[in-house]
C-alpha positions as CSV (number, residue, x, y, z in Angstrom):
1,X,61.6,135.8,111.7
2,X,58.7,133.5,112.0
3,X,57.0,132.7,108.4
4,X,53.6,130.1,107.8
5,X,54.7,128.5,104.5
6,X,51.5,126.7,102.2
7,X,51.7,124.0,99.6
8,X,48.9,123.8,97.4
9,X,47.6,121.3,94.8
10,X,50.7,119.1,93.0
11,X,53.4,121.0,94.6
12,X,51.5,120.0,98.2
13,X,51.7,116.6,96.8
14,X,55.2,116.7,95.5
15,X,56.3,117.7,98.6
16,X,54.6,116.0,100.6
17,X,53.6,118.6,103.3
18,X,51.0,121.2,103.3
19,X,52.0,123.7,105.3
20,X,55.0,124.5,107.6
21,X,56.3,127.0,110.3
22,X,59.9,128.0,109.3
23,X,62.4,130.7,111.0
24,X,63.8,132.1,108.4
25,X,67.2,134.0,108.0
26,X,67.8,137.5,108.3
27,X,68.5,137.8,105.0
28,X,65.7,136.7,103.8
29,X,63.3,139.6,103.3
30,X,60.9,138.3,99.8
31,X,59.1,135.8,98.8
32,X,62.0,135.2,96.1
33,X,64.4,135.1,98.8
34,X,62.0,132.6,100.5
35,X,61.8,130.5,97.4
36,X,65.9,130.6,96.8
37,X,66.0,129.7,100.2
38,X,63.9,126.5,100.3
39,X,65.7,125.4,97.3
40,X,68.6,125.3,99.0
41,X,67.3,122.3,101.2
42,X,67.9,120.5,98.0
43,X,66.0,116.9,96.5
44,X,62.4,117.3,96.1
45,X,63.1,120.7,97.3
46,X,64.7,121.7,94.7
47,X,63.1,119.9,92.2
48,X,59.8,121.1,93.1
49,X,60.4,124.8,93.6
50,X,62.9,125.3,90.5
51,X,63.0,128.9,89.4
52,X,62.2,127.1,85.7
53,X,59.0,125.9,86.8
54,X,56.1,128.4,86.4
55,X,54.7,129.1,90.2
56,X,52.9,131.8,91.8
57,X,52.6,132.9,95.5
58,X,51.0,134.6,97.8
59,X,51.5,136.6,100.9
60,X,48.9,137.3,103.3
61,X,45.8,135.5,100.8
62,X,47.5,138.5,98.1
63,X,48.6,137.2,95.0
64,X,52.4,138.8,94.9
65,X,55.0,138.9,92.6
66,X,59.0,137.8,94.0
67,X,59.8,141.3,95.1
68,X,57.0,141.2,98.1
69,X,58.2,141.7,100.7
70,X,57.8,139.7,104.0
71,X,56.9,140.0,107.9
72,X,57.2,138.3,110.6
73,X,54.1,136.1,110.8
74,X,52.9,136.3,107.2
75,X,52.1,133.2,105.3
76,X,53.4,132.4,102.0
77,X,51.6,130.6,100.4
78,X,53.2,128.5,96.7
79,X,50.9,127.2,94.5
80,X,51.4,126.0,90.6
81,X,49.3,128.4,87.9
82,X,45.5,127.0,88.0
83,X,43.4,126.9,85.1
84,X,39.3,126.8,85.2
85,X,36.8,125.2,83.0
């Protein structure tokens, strides 16, 4: 399965990359999954995406918990917590 995978704001720049397309495994059916997943490519990877850093995501421009489920096509987006003023 084909996935569209967004960086936004420091975790864009930490990475280094705003957006990517990625085949992911079979097993990989959430956005946790996708998250546990990316980590796994370890380094910056890791470091950015830690499951002790507070991030949200999205699937399909909706705001989503780690339990959403993903399709073939979606974009996932990853994004740190925003704050307005």
């Amino acid at each position: 399965m084909k996935i569209n995978l967004r960086f936004f704001a420091s975790l864009r720049e930490q990475l280094g990359i705003s957006d990517e397309i990625v085949s992911v495994p079979a097993e990989v059916k959430n956005v946790g999954q996708v998250r546990a997943w990316l980590i796994e490519r370890g380094g910056i990877w890791a470091e950015s995406l830690a499951l002790s850093r507070n991030l949200r995501a999205a699937v399909q421009h909706e705001m989503c918990d780690e339990t959403a489920e993903i399709s073939d096509g979606d974009e996932v987006a990853f994004f740190p917590p925003v704050t307005g003023g």
